[in-house]
C-alpha positions in Angstrom: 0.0 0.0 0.0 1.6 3.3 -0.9 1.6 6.7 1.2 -1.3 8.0 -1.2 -3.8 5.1 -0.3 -3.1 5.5 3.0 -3.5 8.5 3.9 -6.8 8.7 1.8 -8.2 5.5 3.8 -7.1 7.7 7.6 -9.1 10.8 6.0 -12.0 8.9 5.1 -11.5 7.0 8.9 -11.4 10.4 10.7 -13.8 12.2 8.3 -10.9 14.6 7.8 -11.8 18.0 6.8 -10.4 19.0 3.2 -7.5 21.2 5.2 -6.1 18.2 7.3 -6.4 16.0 4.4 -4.7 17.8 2.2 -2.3 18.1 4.9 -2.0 15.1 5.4 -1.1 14.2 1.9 1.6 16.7 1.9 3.3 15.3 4.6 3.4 11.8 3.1 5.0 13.5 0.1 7.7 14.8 2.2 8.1 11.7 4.3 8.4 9.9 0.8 10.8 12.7 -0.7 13.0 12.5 3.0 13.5 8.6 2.5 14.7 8.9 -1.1 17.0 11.4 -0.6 18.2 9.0 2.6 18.9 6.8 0.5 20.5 8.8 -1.9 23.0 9.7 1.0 23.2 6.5 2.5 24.9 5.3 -1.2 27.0 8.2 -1.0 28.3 8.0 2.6 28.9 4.3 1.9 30.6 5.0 -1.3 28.4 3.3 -3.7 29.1 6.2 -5.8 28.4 5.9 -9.8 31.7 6.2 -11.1 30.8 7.0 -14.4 28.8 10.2 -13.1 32.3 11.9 -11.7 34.0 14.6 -13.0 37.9 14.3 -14.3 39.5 17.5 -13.7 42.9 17.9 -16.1 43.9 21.0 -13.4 42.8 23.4 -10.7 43.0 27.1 -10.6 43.2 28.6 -7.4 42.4 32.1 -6.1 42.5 33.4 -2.8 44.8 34.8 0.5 46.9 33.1 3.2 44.0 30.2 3.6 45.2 28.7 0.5 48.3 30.5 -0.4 50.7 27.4 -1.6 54.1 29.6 -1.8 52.4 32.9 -3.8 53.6 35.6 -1.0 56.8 33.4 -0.3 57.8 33.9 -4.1 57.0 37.3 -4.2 58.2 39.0 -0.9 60.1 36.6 1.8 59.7 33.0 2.2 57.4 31.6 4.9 60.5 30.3 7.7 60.4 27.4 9.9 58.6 25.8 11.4 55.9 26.7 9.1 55.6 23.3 6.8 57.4 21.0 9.7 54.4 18.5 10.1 54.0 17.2 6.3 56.7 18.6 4.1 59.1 18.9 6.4 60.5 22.2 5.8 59.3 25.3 4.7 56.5 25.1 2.0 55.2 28.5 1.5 52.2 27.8 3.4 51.0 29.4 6.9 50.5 26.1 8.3 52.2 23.5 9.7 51.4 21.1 7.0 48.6 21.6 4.5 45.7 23.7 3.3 42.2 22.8 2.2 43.6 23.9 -1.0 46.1 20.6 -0.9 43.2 18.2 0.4 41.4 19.0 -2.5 44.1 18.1 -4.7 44.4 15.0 -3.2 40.9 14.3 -3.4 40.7 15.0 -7.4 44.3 12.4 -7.3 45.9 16.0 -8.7 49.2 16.6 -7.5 49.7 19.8 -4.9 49.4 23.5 -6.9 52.2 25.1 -7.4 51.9 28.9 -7.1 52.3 31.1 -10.2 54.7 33.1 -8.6 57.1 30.8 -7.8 59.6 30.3 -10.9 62.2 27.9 -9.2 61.6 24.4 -10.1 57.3 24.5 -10.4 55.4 22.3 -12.6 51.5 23.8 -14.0 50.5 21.0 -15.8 47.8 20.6 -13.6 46.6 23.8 -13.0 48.5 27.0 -10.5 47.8 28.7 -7.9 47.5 32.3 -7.5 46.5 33.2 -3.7 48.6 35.0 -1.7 48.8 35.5 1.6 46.9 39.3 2.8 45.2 39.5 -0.6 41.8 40.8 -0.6 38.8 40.8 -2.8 38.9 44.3 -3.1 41.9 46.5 -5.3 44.9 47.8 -3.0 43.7 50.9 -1.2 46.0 53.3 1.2 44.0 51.7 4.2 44.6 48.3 3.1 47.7 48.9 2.5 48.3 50.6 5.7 47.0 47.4 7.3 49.7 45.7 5.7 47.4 43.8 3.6 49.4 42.3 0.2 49.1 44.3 -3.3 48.0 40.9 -5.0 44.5 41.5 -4.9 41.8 40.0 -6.6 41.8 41.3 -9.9 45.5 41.3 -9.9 45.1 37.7 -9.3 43.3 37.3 -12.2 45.6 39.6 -14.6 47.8 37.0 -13.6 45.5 34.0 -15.0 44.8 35.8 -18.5 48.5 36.4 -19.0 49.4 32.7 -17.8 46.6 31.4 -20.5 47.7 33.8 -23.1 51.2 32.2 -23.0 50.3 29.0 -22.6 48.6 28.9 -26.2 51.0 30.6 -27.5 53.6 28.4 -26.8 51.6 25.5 -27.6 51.2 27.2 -30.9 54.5 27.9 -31.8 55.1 24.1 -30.7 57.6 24.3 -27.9 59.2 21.2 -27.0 58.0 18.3 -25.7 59.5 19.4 -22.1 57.6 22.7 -22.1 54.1 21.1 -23.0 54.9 18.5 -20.0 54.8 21.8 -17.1 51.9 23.7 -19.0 47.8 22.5 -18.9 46.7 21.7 -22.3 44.6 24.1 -24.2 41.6 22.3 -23.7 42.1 21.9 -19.9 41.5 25.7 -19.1 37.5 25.0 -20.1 37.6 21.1 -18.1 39.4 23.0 -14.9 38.4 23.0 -11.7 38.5 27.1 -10.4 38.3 27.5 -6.5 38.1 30.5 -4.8 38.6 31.0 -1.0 39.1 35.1 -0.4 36.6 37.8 1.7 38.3 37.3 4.9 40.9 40.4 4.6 38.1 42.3 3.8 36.7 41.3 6.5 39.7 42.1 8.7 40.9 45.5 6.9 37.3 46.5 7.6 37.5 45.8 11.4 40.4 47.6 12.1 39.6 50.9 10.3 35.8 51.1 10.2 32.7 50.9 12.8 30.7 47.7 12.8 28.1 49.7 11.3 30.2 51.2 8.4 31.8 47.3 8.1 28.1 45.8 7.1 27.6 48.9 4.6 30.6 47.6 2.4 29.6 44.8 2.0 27.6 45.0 -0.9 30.1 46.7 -2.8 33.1 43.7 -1.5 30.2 41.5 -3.2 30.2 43.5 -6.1 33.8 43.1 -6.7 33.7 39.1 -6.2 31.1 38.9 -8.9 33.2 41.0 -11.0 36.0 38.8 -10.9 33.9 35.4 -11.2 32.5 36.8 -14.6 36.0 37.8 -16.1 37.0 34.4 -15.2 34.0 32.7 -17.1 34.8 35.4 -20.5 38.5 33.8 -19.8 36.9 30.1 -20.2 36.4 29.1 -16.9 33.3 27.0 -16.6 33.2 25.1 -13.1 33.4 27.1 -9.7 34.1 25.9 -6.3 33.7 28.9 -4.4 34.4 29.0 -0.4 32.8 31.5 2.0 34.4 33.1 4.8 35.1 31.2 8.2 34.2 32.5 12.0 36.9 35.1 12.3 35.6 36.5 15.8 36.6 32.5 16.7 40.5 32.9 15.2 42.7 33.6 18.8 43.6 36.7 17.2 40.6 38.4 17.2 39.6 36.8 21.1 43.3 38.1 22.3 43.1 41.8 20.1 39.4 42.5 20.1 38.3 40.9 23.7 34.7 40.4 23.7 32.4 41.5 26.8 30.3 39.4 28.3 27.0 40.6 25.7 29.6 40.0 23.0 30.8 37.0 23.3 29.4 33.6 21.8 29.0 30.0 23.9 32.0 29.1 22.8 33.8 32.5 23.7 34.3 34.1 20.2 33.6 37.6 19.3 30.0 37.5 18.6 30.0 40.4 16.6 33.1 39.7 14.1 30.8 36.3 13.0 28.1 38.2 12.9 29.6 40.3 10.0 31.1 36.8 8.4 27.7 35.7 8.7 26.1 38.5 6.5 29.1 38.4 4.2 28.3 34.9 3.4 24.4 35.8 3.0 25.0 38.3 0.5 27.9 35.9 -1.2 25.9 33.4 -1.6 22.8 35.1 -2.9 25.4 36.6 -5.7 26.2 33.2 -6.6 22.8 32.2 -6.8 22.4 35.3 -9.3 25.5 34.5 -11.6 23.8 30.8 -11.9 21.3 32.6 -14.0 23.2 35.3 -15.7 26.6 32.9 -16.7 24.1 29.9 -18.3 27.1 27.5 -18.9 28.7 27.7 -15.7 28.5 25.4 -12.8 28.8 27.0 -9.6 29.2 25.3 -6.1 29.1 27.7 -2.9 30.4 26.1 0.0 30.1 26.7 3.4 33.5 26.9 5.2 31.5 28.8 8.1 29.6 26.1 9.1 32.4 23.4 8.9 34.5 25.8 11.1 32.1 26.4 13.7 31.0 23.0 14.4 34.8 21.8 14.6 35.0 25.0 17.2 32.0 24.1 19.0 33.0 20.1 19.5 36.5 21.0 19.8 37.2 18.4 22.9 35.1 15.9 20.7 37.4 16.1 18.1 40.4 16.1 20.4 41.0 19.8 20.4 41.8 20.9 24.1 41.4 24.0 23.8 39.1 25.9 20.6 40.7 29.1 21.1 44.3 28.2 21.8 47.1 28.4 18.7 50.0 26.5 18.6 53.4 28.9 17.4 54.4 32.3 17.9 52.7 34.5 20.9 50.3 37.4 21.2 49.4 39.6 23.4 51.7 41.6 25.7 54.2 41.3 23.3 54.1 39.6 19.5 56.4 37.5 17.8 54.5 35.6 14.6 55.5 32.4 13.8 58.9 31.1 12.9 60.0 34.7 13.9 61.8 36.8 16.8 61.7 40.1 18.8 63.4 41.8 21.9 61.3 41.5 25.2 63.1 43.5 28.0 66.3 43.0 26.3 66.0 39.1 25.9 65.2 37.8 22.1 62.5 35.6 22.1 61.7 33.0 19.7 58.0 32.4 17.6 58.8 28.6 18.5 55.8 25.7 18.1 54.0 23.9 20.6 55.5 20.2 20.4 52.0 18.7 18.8 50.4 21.3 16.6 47.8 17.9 16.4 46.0 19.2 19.6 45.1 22.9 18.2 42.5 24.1 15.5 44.8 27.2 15.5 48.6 26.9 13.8 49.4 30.7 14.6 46.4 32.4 15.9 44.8 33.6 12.8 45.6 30.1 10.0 44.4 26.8 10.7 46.6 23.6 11.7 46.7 20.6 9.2 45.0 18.9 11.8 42.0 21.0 11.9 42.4 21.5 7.5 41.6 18.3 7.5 38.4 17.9 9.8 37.6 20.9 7.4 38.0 19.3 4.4 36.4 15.9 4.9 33.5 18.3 5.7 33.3 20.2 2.8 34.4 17.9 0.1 31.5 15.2 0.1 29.0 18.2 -0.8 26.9 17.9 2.3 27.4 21.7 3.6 27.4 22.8 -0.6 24.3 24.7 -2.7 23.8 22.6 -4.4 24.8 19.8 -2.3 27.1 18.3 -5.0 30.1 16.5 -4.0 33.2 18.0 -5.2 34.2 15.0 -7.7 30.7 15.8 -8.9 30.8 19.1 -9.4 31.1 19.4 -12.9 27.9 18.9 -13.6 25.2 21.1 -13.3 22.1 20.0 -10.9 19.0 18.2 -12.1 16.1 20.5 -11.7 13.3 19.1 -9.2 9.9 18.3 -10.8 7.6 20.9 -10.1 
């Protein structure tokens, strides 16, 4: 007997007035809908995956700041020192991390190797795809007050000046046909349309915002911050990128920074003792974001675009912190701030006395590397989070997310 029959056999039973029958009926529908799309995630969660439904990406093209900067600002202006790589790469990798970004899980995920950033000229291979974050970028062009913040130069649309010239001289080269060595370190020409673009930037925005404006004046940029983002998505899809991955901006009133700089009072600060107030403004950052992506769906008709929610993956690992075997949510593991700052890897005089950045002994127990960047440990939590599509709109796998969503019957 099927959920139609009987619910009409318990109206006729009850005498059901036309309102609770109908109701009645649409609830069975959603019961019915619930346990298909339970099922659908069961097959998923146990793997059962139709192979033949996911997507090979040839390469990945990354923009974005210090969350997934793979060596961009260490090219370009001083390389990241130790102990910043020491958990996976063993030395210094150009990342602010111990080990690695989200950026690197998803590599591994799509069995690509790690990016390489663009900047970097010593020894890096862009077959499959480059990276152009850098650390302090933001998504807005270089202003005197970001700049006074000591935000980088590299912003967004530099960023993608970057990609058009990297493109340009890619076909060119495979039009002149270089040699057989060059072709090996360059994407094909077809793998620019096939390639996998991510963006993860907004939260130096966020930041240079924080420090220079009123709450108040913070939320009334952000419409024109959004602006800018769709800006830069649309120059990337009249350059030939077709398939998005775009991140939205994490809890920043959770990083130790903003707790230790910004202290919250008692109305201000959240259950888990963030600043209330800084994820509030991440909050309707990612509102707005993600209601521009929902709009560029319908004005870029042969795109694919995935927005997906780092903010929720973040805050749950902060809120079962000791859960996940996380001490302490709001502790970091190297440099110190405070009374006195010394980032990471680095040193400064203290009443005479140098003192050193130095790790903790097991960055593994912290969420926080270095106050304001996440550990590998906690990149990874992230990751496995975001990557099977479950916090995504559309809730599409990554190694799905070529193609675009089927539309639900009306």
């Amino acid at each position: 007997m099927n959920w139609s029959t009987r619910t009409s056999i318990i109206s006729r039973r009850w005498k059901a007035p036309w309102g609770l029958k109908h109701t009645l009926q649409a609830v069975a529908i959603a019961l019915s809908l619930a346990l298909a799309f339970s099922v659908f995630m069961v097959r998923k969660r146990g793997n059962i995956l139709d192979r033949s439904n996911l997507c090979h990406f040839p390469a990945i093209f990354n923009f974005g700041d210090s969350n997934s900067d793979t060596g961009g600002k260490s090219a370009a202006f001083h390389r990241r020192p130790y102990p910043n790589g020491y958990s996976f790469f063993n030395k210094p990798s150009g990342r602010y991390c111990d080990g690695r970004d989200i950026i690197d899980f998803i590599a591994e995920k799509l069995e690509l190797p790690y990016l390489g950033a663009y900047l970097d000229s010593i020894g890096t291979n862009f077959q499959h795809g480059a990276n152009f974050a850098t650390g302090g970028s933001t998504i807005q062009p270089m202003d005197t007050r970001m700049f006074e913040g000591g935000f980088s130069p590299i912003s967004l649309d530099i960023q993608l000046l970057q990609f058009a010239q990297f493109k340009e001289r890619t076909l060119e080269l495979y039009n002149e046909g270089r040699s057989s060595y060059i072709m090996s370190r360059l994407p094909r020409p077809e793998d620019f349309s096939k390639a996998l673009y991510t963006l993860d930037i907004g939260q130096n925005d966020l930041h240079a915002g924080i420090k220079s404006m009123t709450e108040k004046q913070m939320l009334e940029s952000i419409p024109s911050i959004i602006i800018h983002f769709a800006h830069a998505v649309e120059n990337l899809y009249q350059l030939g990128a077709r398939i998005f991955w775009i991140h939205n901006t994490g809890p920043i009133g959770c990083l130790p920074y903003s707790v230790i700089y910004y202290p919250p009072k008692p109305a201000n600060k959240d259950q888990n003792g963030c600043v209330k107030s800084h994820n509030e403004i991440a909050q309707e950052f990612n509102r707005q974001l993600k209601d521009k992506v929902s709009q560029l769906r319908k004005q870029l008709p042969d795109a694919v675009l995935t927005y997906t929610d780092i903010y929720t993956a973040k805050y749950s690992l902060i809120s079962e912190a000791k859960k996940q075997g996380f001490p302490d949510p709001l502790g970091y593991c190297c440099g110190h701030y405070g009374d006195y700052s010394v980032p990471c890897g680095g040193k400064t005089m203290v009443n005479g006395t140098e003192i050193s950045g130095d790790p903790c002994s097991k960055p593994e127990l912290y969420i926080s590397w270095d106050a304001i960047h996440y550990s590998q440990a906690a990149n990874q939590i992230v990751a496995n989070r975001i990557l099977d599509g479950f916090l995504s709109d559309p809730p599409t796998p990554i190694v799905e997310a070529c193609h675009k969503p089927v539309p639900l019957p009306n």
